[in-house]
C-alpha positions as a printed NumPy array, in Angstrom:
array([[-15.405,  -3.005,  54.517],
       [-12.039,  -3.473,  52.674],
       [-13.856,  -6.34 ,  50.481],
       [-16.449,  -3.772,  49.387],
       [-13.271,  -0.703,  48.683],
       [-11.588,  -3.87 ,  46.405],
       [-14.958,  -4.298,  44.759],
       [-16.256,  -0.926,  43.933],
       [-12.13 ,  -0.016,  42.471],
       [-12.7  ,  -2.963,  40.421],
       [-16.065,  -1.538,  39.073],
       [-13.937,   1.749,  38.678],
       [-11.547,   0.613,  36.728],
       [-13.703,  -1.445,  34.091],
       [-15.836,   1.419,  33.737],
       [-12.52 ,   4.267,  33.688],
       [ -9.999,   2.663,  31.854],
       [ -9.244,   2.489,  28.666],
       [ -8.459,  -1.825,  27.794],
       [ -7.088,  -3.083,  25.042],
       [ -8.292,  -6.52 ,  24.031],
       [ -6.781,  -8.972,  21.708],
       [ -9.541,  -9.518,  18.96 ],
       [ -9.774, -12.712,  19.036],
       [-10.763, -12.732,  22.145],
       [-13.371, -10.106,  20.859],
       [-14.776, -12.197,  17.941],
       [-17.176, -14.743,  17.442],
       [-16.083, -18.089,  15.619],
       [-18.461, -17.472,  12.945],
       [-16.624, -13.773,  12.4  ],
       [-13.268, -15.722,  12.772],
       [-14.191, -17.867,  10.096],
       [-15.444, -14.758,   7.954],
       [-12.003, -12.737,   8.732],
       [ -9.856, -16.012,   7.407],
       [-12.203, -16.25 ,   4.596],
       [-11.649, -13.233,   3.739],
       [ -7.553, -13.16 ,   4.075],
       [ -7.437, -15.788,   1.279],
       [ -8.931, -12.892,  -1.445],
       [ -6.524, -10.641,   0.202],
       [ -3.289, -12.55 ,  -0.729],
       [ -4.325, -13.486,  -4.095],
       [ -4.548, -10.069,  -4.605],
       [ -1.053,  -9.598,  -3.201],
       [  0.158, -11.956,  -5.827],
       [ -1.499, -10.442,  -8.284],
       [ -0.998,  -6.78 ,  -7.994],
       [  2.824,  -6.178,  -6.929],
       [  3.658,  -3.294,  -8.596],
       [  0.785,  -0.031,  -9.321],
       [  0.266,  -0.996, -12.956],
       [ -0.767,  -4.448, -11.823],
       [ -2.601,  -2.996,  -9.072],
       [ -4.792,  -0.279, -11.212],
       [ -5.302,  -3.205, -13.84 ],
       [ -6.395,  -5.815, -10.95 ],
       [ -8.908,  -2.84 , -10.034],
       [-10.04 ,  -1.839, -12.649],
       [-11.396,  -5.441, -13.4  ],
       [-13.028,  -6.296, -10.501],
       [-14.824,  -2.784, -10.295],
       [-16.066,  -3.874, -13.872],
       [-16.93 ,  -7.051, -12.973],
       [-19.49 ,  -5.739, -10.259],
       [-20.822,  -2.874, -12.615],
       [-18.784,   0.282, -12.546],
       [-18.523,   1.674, -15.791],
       [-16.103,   4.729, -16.834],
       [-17.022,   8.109, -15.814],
       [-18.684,   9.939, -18.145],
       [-18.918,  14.026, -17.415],
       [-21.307,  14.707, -19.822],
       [-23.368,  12.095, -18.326],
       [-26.186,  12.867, -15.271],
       [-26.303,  10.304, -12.219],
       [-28.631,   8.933,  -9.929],
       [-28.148,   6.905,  -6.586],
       [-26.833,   3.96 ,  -6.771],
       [-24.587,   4.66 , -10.226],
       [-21.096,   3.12 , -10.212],
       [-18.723,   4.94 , -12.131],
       [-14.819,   4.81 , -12.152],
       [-12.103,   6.778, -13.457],
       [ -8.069,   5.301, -14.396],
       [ -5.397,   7.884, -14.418],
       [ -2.54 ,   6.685, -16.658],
       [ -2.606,   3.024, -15.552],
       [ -1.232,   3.923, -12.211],
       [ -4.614,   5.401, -10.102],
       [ -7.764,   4.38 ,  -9.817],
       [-11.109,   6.344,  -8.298],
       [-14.267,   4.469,  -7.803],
       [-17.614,   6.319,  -7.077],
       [-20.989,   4.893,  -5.954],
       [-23.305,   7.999,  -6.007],
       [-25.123,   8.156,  -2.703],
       [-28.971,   9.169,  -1.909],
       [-28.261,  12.891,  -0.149],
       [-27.578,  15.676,  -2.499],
       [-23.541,  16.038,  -3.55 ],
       [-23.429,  19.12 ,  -1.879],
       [-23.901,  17.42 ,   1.144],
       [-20.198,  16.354,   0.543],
       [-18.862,  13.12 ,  -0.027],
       [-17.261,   9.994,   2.423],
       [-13.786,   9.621,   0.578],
       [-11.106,   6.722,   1.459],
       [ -7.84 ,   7.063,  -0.004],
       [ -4.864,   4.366,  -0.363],
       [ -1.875,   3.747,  -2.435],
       [ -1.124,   0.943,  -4.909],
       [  2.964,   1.806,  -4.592],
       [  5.141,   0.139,  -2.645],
       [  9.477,   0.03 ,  -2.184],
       [ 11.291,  -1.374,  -4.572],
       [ 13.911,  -1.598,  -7.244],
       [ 13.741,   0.569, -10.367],
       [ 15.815,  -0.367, -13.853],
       [ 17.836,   2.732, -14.5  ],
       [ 17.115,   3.538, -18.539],
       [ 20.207,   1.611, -19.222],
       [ 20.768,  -0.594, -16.754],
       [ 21.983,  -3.919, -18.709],
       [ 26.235,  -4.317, -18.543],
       [ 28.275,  -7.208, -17.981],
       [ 31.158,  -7.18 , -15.269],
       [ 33.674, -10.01 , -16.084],
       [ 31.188, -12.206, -17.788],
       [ 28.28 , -11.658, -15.296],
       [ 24.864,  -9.976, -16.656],
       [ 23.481,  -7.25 , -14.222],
       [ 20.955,  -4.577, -14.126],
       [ 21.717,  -1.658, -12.672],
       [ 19.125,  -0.043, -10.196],
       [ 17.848,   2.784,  -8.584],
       [ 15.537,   1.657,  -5.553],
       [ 12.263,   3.818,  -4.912],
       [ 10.869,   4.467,  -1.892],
       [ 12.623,   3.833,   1.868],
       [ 14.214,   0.584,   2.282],
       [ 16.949,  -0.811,   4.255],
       [ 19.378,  -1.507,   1.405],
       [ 20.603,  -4.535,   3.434],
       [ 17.237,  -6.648,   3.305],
       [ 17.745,  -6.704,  -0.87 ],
       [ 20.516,  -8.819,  -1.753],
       [ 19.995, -12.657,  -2.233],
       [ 16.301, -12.338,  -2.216],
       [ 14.793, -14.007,  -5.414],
       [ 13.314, -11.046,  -6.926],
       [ 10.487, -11.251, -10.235],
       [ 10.87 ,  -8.079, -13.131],
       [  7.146,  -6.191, -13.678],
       [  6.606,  -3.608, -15.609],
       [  6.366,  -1.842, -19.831],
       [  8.394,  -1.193, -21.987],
       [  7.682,   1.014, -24.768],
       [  8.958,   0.586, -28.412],
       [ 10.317,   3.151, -31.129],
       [  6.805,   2.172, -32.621],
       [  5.406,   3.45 , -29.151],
       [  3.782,  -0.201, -29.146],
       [  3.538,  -1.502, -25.472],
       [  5.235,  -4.536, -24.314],
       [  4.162,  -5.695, -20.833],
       [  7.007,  -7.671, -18.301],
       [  6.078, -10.573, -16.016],
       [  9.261, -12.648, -15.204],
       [  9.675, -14.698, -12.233],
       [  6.078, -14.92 , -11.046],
       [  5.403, -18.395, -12.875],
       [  6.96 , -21.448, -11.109],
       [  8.361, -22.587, -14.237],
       [ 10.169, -18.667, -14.777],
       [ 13.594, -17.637, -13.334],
       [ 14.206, -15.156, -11.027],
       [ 16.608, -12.44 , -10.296],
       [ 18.393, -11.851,  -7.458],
       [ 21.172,  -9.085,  -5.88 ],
       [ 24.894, -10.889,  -4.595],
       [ 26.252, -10.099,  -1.049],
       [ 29.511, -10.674,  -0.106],
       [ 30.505, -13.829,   2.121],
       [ 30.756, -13.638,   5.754],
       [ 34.348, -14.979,   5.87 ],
       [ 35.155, -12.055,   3.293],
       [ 33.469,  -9.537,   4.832],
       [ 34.818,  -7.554,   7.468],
       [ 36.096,  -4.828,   5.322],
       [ 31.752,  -4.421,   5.   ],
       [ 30.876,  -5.215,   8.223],
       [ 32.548,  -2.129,   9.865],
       [ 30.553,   0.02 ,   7.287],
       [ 27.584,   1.91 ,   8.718],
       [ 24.16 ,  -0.063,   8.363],
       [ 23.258,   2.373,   5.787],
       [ 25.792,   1.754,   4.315],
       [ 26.323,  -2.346,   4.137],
       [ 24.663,  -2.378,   1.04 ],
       [ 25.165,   0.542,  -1.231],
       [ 22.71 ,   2.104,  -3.318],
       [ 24.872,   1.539,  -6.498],
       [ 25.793,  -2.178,  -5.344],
       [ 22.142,  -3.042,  -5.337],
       [ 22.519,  -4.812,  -8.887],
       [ 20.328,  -7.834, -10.123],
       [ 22.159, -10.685, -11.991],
       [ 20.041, -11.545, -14.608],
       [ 23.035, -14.27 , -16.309],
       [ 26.179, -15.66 , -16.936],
       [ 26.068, -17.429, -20.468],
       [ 28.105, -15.9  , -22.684],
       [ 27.007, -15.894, -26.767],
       [ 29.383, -18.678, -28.899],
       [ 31.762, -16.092, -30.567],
       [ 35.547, -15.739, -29.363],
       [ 36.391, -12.911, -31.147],
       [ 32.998, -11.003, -29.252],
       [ 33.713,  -8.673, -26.028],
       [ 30.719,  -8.505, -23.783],
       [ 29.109, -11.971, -25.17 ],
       [ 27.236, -12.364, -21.781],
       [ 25.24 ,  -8.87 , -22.59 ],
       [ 25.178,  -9.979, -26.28 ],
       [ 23.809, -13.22 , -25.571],
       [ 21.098, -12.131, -22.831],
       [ 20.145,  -9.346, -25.48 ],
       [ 19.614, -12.202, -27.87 ],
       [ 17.232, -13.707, -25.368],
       [ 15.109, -10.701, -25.228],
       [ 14.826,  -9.533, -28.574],
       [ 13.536, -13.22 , -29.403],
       [ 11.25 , -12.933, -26.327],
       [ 10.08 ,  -9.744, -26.505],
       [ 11.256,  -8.182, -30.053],
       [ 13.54 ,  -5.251, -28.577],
       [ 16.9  ,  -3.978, -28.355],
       [ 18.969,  -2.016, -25.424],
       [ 17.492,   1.181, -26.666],
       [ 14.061,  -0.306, -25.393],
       [ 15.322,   0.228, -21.877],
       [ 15.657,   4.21 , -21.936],
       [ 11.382,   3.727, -22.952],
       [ 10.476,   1.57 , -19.905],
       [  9.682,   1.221, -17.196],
       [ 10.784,  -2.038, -15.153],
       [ 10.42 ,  -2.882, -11.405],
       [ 12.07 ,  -5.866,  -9.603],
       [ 10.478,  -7.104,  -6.468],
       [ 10.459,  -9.966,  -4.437],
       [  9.283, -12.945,  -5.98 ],
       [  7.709, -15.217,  -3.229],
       [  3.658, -15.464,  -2.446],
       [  2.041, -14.093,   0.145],
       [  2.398, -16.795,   2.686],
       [  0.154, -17.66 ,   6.514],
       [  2.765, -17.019,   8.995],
       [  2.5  , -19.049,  12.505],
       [  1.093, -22.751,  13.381],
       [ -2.384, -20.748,  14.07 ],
       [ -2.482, -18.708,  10.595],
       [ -3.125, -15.772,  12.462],
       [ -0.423, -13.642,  10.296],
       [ -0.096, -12.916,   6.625],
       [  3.725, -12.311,   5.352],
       [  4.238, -10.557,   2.259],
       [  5.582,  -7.972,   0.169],
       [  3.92 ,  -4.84 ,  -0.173],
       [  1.821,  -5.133,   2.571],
       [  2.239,  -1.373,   2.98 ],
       [ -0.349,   0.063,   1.44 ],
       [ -1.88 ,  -2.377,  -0.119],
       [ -3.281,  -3.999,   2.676],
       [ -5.468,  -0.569,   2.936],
       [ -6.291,  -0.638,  -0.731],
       [ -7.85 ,  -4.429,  -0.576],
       [ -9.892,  -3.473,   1.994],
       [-11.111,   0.189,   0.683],
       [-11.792,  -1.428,  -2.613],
       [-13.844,  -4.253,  -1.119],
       [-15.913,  -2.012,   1.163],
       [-16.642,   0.36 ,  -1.971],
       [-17.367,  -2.596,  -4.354],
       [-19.648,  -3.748,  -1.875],
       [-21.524,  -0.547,  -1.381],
       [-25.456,  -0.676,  -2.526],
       [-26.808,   2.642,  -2.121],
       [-25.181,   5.024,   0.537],
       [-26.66 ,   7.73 ,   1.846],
       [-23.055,  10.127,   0.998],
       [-21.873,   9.348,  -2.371],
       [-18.959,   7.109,  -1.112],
       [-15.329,   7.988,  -3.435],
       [-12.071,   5.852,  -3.3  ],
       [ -9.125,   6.943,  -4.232],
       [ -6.115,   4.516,  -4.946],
       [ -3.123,   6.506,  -5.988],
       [  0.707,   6.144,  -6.936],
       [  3.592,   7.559,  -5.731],
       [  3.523,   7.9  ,  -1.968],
       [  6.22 ,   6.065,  -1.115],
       [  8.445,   8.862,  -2.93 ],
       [  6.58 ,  12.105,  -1.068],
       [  3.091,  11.729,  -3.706],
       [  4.215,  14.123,  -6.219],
       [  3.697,  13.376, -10.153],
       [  0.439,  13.589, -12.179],
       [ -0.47 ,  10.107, -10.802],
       [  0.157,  10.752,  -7.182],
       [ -2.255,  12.804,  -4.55 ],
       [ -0.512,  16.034,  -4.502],
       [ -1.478,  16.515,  -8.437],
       [ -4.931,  17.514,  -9.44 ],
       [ -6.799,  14.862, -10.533],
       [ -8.929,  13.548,  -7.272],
       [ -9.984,  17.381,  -6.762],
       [-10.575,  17.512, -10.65 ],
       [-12.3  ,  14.311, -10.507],
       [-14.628,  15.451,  -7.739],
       [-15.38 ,  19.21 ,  -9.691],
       [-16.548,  17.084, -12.538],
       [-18.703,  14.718, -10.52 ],
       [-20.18 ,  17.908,  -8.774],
       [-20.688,  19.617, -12.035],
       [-22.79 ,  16.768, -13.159],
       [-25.165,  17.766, -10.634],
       [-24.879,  21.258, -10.767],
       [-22.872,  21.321,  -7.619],
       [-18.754,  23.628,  -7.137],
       [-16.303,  21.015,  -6.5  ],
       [-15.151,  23.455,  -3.824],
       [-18.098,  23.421,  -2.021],
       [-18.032,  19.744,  -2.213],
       [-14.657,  19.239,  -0.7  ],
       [-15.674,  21.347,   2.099],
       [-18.329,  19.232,   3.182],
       [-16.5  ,  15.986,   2.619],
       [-14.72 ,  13.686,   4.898],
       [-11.863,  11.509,   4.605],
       [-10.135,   8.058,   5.585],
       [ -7.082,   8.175,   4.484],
       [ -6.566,   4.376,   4.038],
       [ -2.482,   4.044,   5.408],
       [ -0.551,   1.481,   7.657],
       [  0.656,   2.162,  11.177],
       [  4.038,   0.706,  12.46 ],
       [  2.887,  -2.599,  14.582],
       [  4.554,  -2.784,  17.92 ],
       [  7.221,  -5.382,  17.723],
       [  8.579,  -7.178,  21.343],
       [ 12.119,  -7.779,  19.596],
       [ 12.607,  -3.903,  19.085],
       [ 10.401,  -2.487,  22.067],
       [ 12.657,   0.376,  22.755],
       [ 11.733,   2.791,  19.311],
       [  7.546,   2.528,  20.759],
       [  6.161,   4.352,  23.572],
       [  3.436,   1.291,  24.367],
       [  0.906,   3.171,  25.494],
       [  0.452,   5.018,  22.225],
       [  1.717,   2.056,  19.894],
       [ -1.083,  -0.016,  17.546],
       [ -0.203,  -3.941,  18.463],
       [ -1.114,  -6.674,  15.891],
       [ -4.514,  -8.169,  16.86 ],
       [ -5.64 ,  -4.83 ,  17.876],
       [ -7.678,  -4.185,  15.337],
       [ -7.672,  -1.404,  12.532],
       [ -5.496,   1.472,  13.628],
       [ -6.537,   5.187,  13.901],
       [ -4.305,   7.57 ,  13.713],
       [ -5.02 ,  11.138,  14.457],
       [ -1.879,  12.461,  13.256],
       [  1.884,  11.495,  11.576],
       [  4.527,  13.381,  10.776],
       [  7.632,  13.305,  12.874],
       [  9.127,  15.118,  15.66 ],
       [  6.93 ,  18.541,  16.185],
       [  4.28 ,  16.578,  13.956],
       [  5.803,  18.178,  11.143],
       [  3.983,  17.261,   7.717],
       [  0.504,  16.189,   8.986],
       [ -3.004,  17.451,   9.121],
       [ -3.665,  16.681,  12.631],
       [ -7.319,  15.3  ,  12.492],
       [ -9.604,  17.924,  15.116],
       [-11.1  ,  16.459,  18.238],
       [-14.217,  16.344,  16.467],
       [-13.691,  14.436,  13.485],
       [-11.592,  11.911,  15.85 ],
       [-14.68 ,  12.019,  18.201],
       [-16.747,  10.871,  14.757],
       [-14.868,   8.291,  13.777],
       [-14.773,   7.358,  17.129],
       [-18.633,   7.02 ,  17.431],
       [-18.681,   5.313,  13.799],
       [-16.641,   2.652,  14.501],
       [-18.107,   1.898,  18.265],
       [-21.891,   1.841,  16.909],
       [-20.609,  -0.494,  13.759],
       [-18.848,  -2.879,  16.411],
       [-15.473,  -2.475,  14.62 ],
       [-12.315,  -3.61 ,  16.406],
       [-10.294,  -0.255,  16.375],
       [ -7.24 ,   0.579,  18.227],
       [ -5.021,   4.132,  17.768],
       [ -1.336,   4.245,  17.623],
       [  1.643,   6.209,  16.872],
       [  4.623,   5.829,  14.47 ],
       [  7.524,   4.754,  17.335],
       [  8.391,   7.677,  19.774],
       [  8.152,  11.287,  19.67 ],
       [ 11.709,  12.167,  18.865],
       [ 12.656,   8.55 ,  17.09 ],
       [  9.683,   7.994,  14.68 ],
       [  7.862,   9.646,  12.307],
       [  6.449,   9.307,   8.618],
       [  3.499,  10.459,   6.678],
       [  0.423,   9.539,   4.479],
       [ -1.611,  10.943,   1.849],
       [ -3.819,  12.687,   4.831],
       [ -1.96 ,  15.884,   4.297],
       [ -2.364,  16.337,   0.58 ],
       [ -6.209,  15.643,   0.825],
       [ -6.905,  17.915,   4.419],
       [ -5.611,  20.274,   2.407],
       [ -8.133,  20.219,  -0.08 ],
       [-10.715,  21.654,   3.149],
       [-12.035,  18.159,   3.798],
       [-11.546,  16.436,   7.441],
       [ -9.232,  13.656,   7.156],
       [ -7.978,  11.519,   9.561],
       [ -5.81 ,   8.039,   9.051],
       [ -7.236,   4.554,   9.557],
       [ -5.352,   1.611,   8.279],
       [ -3.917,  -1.904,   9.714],
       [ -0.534,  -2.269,  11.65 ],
       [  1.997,  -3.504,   9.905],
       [  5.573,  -5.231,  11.65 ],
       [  8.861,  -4.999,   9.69 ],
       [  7.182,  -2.319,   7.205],
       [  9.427,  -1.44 ,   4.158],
       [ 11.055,  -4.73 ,   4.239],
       [ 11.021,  -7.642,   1.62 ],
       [  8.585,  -9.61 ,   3.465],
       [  6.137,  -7.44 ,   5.535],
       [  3.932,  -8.911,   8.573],
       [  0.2  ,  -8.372,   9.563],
       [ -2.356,  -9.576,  11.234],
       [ -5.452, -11.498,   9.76 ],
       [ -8.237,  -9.955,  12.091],
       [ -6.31 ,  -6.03 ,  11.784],
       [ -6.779,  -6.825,   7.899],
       [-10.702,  -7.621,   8.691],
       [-11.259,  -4.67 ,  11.137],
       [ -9.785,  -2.441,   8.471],
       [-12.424,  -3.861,   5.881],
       [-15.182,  -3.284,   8.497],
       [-14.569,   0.123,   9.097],
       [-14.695,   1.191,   5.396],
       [-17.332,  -1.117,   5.269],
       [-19.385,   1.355,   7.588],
       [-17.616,   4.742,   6.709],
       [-18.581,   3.741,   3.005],
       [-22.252,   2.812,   4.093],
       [-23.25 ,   5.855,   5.979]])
């Protein structure tokens, strides 16, 4: 009789609970070998898109190169049209007009192309005591400490008198030299070491050496500056006035690297977001024919609260979407009412080392699959949309019929974590919106950490959010 009790709670419990389930234990070999195939695109693109200029560019191209052309308002469409739009180099949306009427609403996925770094102030080059610096002004949240002695690469334009456009890839190339921020010793640095760790590094101590040579003239003060200035002009034709005309990132200069004797990992900067926008731009390149018309939205400027004309709380995705409509005849508004939204944004990845910030049931783990969050913000959920039951019950549904690996999660504990996402800025354009992205461990740092089959489940789902 007790045998039969253990038996029937046993039945209980696989049919009650709720399991998590590493996916690889969930996926064939054939879909393993799909998911790795699949990483290697993803961390070319890493290399290849570090900052949003490079990101927009690397987009546009490849949307070209599978037949989007640029949107055309006076134009009509049919299903099955590709069309894209570029907001000033910075934001991309791609559109692949679907088979049911616009007004039916559209399935939109949004990510974003920006990620932390350091920012040249508009005159950053000095020399201190015949060492060549820029001075910075970091963007976005980092740890200030992670910076220094990381080899860091310089992206960016820089725009002349002549408003002619001079474009900035140094430290990339094997053969270029790379930057890199100074800390202090540890045998001279206890006077730092009792400073908060806010503080270790300050903002205004976050300076890039960029040399040390000084020009061939004795009776010249700052030779270092004069000689590096030498260096550019010849390089690039400008002068220090150049600088208050640019704009100049520096980021960390290594590849995107397997992490672990199985490869199961991916380390790299700027994992955060554009893990999301890899896979939302695959899934909408891919798309055919969808039944919605299927938008994607990669935008600039989250990482700094998404304000400015190339960031989601500006007007241009709902302008973008009122032209589309018009098109076909259609309000924007009563588009956007019927739509639906992914937004496309990481999720903090439990971490064993650091258990104590995560409440575990409620935590995304790497190899859990793509993450859904219903809500962000922090503390009393403050600055999120809070996706309904419903549209969590839809996703829900989605991703179960597609056989996606999905998982939910949220950022650390209720009164230690907290962050937010583009979801906000779009939900309140009247569409449902909910997030869905991959986990991400270490997030914000130099050299982020996720998970090869999370990356793959993300694709999947906007594989089949795109496709319905």
């Amino acid at each position: 009789m007790a045998k039969k009790e253990n038996t029937t709670a046993k039945e209980l419990k696989e049919k009650l609970f709720n399991k998590r389930k590493n996916a690889y234990l969930r996926m064939s070999d054939a879909e393993i070998k799909k998911c790795d195939k699949f990483c290697e695109g993803y961390k070319k693109f890493l290399d290849a898109a570090k900052t949003e200029r490079e990101a927009a560019g690397y987009i546009e191209r490849e949307a070209v190169s599978r037949g989007f052309v640029p949107f055309d308002k006076g134009k009509s469409y049919k299903a099955g049209d590709k069309v894209y739009y570029v907001n000033r180099e910075k934001a991309v949306i791609l559109a692949v007009i679907g088979k049911e009427p616009i007004e039916n609403g559209v399935n939109l996925i949004a990510a974003h192309i920006d990620s932390p770094r350091l920012d040249l102030k508009q005159n950053p080059l000095y020399e201190k005591d015949e060492v060549g610096y820029f001075k910075t002004h970091y963007y976005g949240g980092i740890k200030k400490y992670q910076w220094p002695t990381v080899p860091l690469s310089l992206h960016g334009v820089i725009i002349k008198s002549d408003l002619r456009k001079i474009t900035v890839n140094i430290g990339e190339d094997e053969s270029d030299p790379v930057f890199c921020v100074s800390d202090l010793l540890p045998h001279l640095a206890a006077t730092q070491m009792k400073r908060p760790s806010p503080e270790l590094i300050k903002g205004e101590e976050l300076n890039v050496i960029i040399g040390s040579r000084p020009f061939k003239d004795d009776d010249v003060s700052e030779a270092v500056k004069l000689n590096l200035l030498m260096i550019l002009n010849a390089k690039y034709g400008i002068s220090e006035a150049d600088f208050l005309s640019a704009e100049l990132e520096a980021v960390p200069a290594f590849k995107a690297r397997d992490i672990g004797f199985d490869r199961s990992l991916i380390g790299s900067y700027g994992q955060d977001d554009r893990v999301c926008a890899y896979t939302e731009l695959m899934a909408i390149l891919e798309a055919k024919s969808p039944r919605r018309t299927a938008v994607a939205v990669l935008t600039d400027k989250e990482e700094t609260g998404s304000d400015g004309n190339t960031g989601l709380r500006s007007a241009y995705l709902k302008y973008f979407i009122a032209d589309l409509a018009a098109t076909f005849g259609v309000r924007g508004r009563d588009v956007l009412s019927k739509s639906r939204c992914l937004s496309a944004d990481v999720n903090a990845a439990y971490d064993p080392t650091f258990p104590d910030v995560f409440e575990k049931n409620n935590a995304c783990v790497l190899n859990g699959g793509v993450c859904v969050t219903k809500f962000t913000g922090s503390r009393g959920k403050s600055g999120t949309s809070d996706a309904s039951a419903e549209f969590v019950g839809e996703i829900r549904a989605l991703l179960d019929k597609k056989g996606v690996i999905w998982q939910t999660g949220e950022l650390g504990k209720v009164d230690i974590g907290g962050g937010g996402t583009v979801a906000a800025y779009i939900a309140n354009l009247n569409i449902d919106t909910i997030d869905v992205g991959v986990p991400v461990m270490s997030m914000h740092a130099p050299f982020e950490i996720t998970a090869k089959a999370d990356v793959y489940a993300a694709y999947k789902a906007f594989e089949a959010f795109v496709g319905q």
